[in-house]
Structure formats: C-alpha cells, structure tokens
C-alpha positions as a LaTeX table, in Angstrom:
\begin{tabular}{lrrr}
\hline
Residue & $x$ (\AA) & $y$ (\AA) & $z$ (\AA) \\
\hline
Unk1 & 256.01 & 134.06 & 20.40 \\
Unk2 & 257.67 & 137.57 & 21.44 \\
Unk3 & 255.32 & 137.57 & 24.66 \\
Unk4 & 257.07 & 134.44 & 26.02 \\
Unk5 & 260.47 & 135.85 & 26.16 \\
Unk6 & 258.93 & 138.72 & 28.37 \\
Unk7 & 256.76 & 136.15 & 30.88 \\
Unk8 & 260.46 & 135.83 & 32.94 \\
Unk9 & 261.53 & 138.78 & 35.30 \\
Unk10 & 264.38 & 140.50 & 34.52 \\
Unk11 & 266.93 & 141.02 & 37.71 \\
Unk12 & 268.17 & 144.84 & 37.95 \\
Unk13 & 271.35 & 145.88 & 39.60 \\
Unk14 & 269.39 & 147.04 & 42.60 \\
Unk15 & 268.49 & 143.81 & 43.51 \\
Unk16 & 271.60 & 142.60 & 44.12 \\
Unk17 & 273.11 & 142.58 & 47.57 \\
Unk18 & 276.66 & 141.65 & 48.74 \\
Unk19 & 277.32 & 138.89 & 51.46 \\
Unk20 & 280.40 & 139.88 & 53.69 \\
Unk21 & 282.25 & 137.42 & 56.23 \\
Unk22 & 284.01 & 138.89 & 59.23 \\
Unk23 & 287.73 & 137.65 & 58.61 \\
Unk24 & 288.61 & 135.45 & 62.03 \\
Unk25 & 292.44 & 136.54 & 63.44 \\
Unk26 & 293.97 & 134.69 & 65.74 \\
Unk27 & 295.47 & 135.61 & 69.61 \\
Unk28 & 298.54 & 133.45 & 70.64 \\
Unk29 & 299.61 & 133.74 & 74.62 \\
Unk30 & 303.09 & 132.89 & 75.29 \\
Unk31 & 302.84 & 132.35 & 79.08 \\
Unk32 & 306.08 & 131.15 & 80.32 \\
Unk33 & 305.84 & 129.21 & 82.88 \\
Unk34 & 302.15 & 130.58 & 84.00 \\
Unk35 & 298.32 & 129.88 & 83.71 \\
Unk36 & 295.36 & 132.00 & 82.50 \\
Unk37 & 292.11 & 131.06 & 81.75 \\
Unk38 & 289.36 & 133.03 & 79.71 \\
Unk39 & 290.92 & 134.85 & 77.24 \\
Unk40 & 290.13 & 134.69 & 73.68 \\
Unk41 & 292.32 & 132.58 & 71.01 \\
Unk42 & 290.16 & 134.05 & 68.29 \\
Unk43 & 288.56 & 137.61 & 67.27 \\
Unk44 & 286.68 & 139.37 & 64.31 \\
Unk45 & 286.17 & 143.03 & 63.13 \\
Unk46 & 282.98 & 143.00 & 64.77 \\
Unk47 & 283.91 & 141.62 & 68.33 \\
Unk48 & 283.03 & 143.60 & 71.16 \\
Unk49 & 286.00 & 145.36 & 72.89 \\
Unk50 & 287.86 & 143.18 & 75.83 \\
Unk51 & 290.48 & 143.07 & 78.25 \\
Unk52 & 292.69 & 140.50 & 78.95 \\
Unk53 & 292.86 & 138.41 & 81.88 \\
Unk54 & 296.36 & 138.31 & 83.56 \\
Unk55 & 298.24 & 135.59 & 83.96 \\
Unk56 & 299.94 & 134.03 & 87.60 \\
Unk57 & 302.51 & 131.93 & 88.17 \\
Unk58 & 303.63 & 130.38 & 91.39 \\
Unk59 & 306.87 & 132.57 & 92.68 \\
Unk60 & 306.32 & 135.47 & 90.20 \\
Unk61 & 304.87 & 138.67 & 89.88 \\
Unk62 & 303.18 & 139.30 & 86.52 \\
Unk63 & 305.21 & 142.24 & 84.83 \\
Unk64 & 303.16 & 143.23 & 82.11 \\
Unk65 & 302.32 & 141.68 & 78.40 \\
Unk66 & 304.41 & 142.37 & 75.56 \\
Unk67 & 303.82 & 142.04 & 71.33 \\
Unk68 & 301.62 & 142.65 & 69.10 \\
Unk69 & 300.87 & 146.61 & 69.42 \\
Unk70 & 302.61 & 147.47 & 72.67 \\
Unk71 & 305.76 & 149.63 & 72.92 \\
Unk72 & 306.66 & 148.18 & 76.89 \\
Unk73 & 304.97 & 145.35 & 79.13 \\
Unk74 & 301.63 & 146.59 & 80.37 \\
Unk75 & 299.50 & 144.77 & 82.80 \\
Unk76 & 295.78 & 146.25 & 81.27 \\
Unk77 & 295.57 & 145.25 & 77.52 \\
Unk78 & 292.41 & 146.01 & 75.48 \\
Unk79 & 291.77 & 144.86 & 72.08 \\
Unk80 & 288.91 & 147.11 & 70.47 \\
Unk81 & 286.00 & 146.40 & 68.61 \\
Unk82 & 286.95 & 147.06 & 65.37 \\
Unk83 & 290.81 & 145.91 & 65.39 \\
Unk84 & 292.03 & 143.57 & 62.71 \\
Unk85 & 295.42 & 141.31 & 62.27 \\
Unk86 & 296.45 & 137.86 & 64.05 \\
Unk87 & 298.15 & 138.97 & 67.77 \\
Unk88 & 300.87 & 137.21 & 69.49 \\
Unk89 & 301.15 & 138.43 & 73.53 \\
Unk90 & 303.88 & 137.44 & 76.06 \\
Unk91 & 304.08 & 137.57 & 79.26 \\
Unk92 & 306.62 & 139.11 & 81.57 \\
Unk93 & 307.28 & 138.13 & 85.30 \\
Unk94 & 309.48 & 139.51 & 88.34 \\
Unk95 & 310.46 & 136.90 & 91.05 \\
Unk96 & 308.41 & 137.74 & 93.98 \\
Unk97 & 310.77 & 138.49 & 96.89 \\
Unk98 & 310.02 & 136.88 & 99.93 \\
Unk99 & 311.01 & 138.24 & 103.85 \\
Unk100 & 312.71 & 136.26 & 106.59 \\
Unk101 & 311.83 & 137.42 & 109.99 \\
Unk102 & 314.54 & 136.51 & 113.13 \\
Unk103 & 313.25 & 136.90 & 116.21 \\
Unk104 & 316.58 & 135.49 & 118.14 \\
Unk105 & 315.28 & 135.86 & 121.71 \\
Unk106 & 318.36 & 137.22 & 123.17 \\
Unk107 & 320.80 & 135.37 & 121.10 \\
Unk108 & 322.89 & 137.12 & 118.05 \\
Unk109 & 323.53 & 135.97 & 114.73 \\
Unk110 & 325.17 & 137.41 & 110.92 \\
Unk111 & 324.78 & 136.07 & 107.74 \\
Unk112 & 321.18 & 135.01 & 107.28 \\
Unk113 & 319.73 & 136.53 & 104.40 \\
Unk114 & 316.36 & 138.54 & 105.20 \\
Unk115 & 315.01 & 137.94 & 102.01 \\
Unk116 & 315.00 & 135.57 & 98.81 \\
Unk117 & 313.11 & 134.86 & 95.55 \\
Unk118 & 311.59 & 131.28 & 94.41 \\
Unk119 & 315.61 & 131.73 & 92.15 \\
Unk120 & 317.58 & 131.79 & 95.12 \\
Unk121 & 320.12 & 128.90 & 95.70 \\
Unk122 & 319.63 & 126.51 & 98.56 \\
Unk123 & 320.75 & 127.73 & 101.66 \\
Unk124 & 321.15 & 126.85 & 105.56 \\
Unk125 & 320.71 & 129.04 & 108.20 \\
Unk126 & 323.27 & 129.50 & 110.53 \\
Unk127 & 322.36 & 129.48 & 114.02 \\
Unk128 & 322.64 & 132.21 & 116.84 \\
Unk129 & 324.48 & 132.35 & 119.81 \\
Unk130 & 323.61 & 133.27 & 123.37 \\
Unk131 & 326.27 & 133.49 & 126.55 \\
Unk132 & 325.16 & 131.03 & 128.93 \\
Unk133 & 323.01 & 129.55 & 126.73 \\
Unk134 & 322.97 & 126.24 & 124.19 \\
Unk135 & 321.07 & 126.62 & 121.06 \\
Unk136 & 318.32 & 124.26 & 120.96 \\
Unk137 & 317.06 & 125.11 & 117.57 \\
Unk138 & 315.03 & 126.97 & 115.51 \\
Unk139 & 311.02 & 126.86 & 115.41 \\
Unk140 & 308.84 & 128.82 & 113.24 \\
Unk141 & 307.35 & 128.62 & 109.73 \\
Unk142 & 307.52 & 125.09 & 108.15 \\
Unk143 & 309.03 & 123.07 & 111.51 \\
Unk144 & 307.43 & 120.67 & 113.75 \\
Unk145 & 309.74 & 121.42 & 116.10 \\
Unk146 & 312.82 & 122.96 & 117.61 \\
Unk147 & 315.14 & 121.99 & 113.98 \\
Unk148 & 318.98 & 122.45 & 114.50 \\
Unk149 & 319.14 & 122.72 & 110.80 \\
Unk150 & 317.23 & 124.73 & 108.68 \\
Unk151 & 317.42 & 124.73 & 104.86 \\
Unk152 & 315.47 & 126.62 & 102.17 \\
Unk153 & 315.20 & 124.49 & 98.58 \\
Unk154 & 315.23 & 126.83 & 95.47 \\
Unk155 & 311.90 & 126.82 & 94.48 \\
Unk156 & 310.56 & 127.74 & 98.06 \\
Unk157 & 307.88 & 130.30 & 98.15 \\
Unk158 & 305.86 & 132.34 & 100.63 \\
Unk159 & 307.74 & 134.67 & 103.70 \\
Unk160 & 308.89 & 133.04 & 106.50 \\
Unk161 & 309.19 & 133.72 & 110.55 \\
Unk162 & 312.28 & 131.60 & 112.65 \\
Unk163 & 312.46 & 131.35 & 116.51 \\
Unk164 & 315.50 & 130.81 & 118.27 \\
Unk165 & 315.15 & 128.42 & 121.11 \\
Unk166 & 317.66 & 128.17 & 124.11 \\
Unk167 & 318.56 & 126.13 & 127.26 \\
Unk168 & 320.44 & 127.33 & 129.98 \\
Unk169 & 323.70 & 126.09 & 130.60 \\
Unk170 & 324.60 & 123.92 & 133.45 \\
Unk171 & 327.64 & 124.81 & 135.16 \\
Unk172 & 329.11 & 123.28 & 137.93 \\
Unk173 & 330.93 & 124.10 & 141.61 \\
Unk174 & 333.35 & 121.74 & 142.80 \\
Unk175 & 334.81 & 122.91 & 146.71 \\
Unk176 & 337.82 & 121.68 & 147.88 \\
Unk177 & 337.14 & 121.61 & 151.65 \\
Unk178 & 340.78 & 120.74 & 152.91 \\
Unk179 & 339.26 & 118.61 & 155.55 \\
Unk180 & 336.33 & 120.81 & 156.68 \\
Unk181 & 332.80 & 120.30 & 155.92 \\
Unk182 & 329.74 & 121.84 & 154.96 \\
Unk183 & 326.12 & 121.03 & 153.35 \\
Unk184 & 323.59 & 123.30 & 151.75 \\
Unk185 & 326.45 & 124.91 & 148.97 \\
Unk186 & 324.97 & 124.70 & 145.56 \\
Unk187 & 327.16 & 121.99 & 143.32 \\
Unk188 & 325.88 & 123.55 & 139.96 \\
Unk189 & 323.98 & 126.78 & 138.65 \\
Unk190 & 323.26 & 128.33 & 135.28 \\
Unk191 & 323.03 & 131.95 & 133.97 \\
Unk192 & 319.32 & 132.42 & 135.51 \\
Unk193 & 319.40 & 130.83 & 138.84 \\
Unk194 & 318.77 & 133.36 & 141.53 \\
Unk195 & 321.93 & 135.48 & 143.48 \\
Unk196 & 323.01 & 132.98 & 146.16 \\
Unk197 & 325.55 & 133.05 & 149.10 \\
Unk198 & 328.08 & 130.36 & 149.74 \\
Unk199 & 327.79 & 128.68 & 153.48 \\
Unk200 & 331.42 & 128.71 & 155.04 \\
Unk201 & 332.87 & 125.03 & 156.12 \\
Unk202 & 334.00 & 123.83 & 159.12 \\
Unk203 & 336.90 & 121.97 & 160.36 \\
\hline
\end{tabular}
C-alpha cells in the first residue's frame, strides 16, 4: 500500500538546527611567593569581560602581571568577553623599602642605614655617642625597653622609629686640703648639674 509509505513525515533541511558548546580555556597564575583570591581558573567565548584581582605578598610591592597577551607587567588586566585561548599570568614584585627614623637626642652616630627591604642582610645598629653622657640604649619600635643591642633579621618588614637614651655621667672632685679644712664643696657633678662655686679651706 503506496499510502503507507507517505503516513511518516519527512524531515526537511530547515528543520535542522546545530548545537554549539562554548570551548572552556584555562587561566594559570604563577604567583611567586604571593596570595590572591577570586580570580577565574577557567573562561569561555561567552564570559562576561573581567579584571583581575592583584595579588600581595608580605614585603613586596606588586609590579605588574606578565604573559599571555601583555608586552610589559601591568597592574590592570582585563580579559574580554569574547577572547579565546588557555592564559598563563605571572606576577612581578618590587621589595617594599622600609625607613629608619633616628631621633638621637643630642647624641651623634654614622653608619646606620635609613632604609632596608624584607632582602636586606641582618644587621646591628651601632649606637650613638654623647659627651658627658653613657648610652643607655635604644627604645622605639619593637623594644620593651632601653635595648643596648638592636638587630634587624632579613625578613623584617614594616618602618621603624629608634630612641637614643642617655645618663649623665658621674664625675668626681677629689681636694687635696694640705692640712686645711672645709665642708659644703661638691665631691662629684655631671654635665647638667647647675654652675657652682668652690668654698675656700681653712688652715
């Protein structure tokens, strides 16, 4: 029977529609040494545009990403709706560099460095001097107390402010009276004690 073999429809061209997939690329972050959280491992065609989120790492100043599409580091990098191919990004840090402030209260010193990065090699500060005076140490950022020796570990971070402490110096007068006498003379004095006279013996 002819009519059975026309009781099926027949499926034009028309009707048939294609199914497309966006293709998934990946994003690989070479941080070195630093932390980031939010940005995307994974991106299609069809992805709305985004930035990425910088990166920070203690000691450092984040430089600028470098790879996939970028001629130089740069801090701001977009990725586009629209953009295809897997991305590798690295990022690029500066040492932060860290002041020293002195105040030395009178006293003088050379040689302490003013500055220094998370990089720089332990070092000890040397300590000021101050006529008629005796150091008594340093106080300031970091010390409980007036600290004779100060040393900054590589790996410190963050600036830093130093006091120099003092005492006065004790000095003392010895007469020789060659058999005379006298009371009320001073038998010591340091560098702040107040202009004084010295009583004449007797004999």
């Amino acid at each position: 029977d002819h009519r059975d073999l026309h009781s099926f429809p027949t499926r034009r061209s028309s009707d048939l529609k294609a199914k497309w997939k966006p293709i998934t690329y990946t994003i690989t972050y070479n941080l070195g040494g630093g932390t980031v959280s939010g940005n995307p491992t994974t991106y299609t065609i069809e992805t709305a545009t985004f930035t990425l989120k910088n990166p920070t790492r203690t000691g450092y100043t984040f430089a600028g990403w470098t790879g996939t599409g970028l001629s130089s580091a740069t801090k701001t990098v977009k990725v586009a709706k629209g953009s295809i191919g897997n991305r590798t990004y690295t990022a690029t840090w500066k040492a932060t560099t860290y002041t020293i402030t002195y105040n030395l209260n009178g006293g003088s010193v050379s040689g302490n460095p003013t500055t220094y990065t998370i990089n720089t090699a332990t070092f000890t500060l040397k300590n000021p001097t101050r006529t008629g005076y005796t150091f008594e140490g340093w106080t300031g950022t970091g010390l409980s107390g007036a600290t004779k020796t100060v040393s900054i570990p590589k790996g410190t971070t963050g600036n830093k402010t130093y006091n120099a402490t003092w005492k006065p110096v004790t000095y003392t007068i010895t007469y020789n009276l060659d058999g005379g006498s006298i009371s009320g003379n001073p038998t010591s004095y340091n560098i702040e004690t107040n202009t004084f006279t010295l009583k004449n013996p007797t004999k």
